[in-house]
N, C-alpha and C positions, 0 to 999 in steps of 0.2 A: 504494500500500500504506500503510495506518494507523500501519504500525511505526513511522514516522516520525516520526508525530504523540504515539506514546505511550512514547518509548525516552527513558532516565535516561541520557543521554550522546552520544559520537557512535558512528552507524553508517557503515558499507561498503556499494558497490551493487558486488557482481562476478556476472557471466553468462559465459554460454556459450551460440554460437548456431548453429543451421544444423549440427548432431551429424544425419547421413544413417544410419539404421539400415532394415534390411528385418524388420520384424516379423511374426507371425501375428498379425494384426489383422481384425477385420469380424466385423459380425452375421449376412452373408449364407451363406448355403451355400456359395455359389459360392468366396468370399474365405475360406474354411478349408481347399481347396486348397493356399492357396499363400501366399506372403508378401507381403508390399505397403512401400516404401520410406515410410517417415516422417521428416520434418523436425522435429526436437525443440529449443526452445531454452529456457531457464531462467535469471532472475534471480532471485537471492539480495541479501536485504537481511541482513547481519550485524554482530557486533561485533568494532570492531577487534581486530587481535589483541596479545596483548601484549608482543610480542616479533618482533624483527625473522627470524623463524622460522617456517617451514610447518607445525611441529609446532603451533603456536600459534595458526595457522588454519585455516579451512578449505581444503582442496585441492580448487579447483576441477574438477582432472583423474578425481577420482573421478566424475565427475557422465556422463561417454560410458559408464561401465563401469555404474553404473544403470540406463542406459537400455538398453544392449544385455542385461543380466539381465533385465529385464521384457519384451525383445522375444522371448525364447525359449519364455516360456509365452504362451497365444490367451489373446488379450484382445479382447473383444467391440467395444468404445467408444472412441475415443480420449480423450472424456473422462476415461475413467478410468486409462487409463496416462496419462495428464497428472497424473491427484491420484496416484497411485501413485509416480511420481517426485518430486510434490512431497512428500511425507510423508518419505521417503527423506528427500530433502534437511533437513526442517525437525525431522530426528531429532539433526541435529547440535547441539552447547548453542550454539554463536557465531548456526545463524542463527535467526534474529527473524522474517524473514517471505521467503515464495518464489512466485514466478508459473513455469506453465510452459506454453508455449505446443508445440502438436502437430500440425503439417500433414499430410496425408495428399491427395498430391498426383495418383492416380489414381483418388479414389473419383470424382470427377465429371470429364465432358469438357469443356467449357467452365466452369474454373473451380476455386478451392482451397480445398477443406474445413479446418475447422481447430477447436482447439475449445482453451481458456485456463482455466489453473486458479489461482487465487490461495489460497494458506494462509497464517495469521499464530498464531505460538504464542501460545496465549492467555494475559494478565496473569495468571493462577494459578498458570502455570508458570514464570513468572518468578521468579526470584530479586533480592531487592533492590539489585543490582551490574547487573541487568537481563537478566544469562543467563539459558538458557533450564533451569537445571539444578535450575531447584522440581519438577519432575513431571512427566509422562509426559503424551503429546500422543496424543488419540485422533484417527485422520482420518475423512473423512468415509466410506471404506467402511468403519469397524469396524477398521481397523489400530491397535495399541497400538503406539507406540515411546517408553522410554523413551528420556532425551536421553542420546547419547552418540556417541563421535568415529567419523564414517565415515571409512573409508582406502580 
């Protein structure tokens, strides 16, 4: 991730990984039946927080209760519940940038479908302390979030 390369200070790398949720997922007929278990994992690149306090950071533990809300409506792609959690996440002002990777471990028999989404809030919506709280982040499906604290 660029965030790296482009952050006025230091950052935080925290994830979460292997969150097991049973989604309605699939484009087939067949896979609107019924639900299919997904492997979800997500790195967050952030900024420290400033205070020895969770109110002050990001709370990693919100990030299963995202992915189980998105598992509740069909979603065609796992690409796109992958950017759907990531925008989620990159709604927060602390993070800077988010990968989220999405296994989908019975679409094929011999073998693990998976599909990776990488988002970085873009320098415009930086603010010059380097939060993310200059402006509202559009994702790639048409999601507006402005930045502010997910619980």
């Amino acid at each position: 991730m660029s965030a790296w390369k482009t952050a006025k200070g230091p950052l935080c790398r925290i994830g979460v990984d292997a969150v097991n949720v049973h989604a309605r997922i699939g484009a087939h007929a067949h896979e609107k039946e019924y639900t299919q278990m997904l492997r979800v994992s997500v790195e967050l690149v952030t900024r420290p927080p400033v205070s020895d306090s969770l109110a002050s950071a990001f709370d990693y533990a919100c990030i299963p209760g995202i992915i189980a809300e998105l598992a509740r409506s069909h979603i065609q792609l796992i690409e796109k519940f992958a950017s759907q959690v990531a925008e989620r996440c990159l709604a927060h002002d602390l993070v800077e940038a988010v990968e989220v990777r999405v296994e989908k471990p019975s679409a094929l028999s011999n073998g693990l479908a998976w599909a990776a989404v990488s988002l970085e809030r873009p320098l415009a919506c930086r603010t010059e302390n380097g939060s993310g709280s200059g402006g509202a982040y559009v994702g790639p499906y048409g999601s507006s979030f402005k930045s502010s604290r997910i619980t």
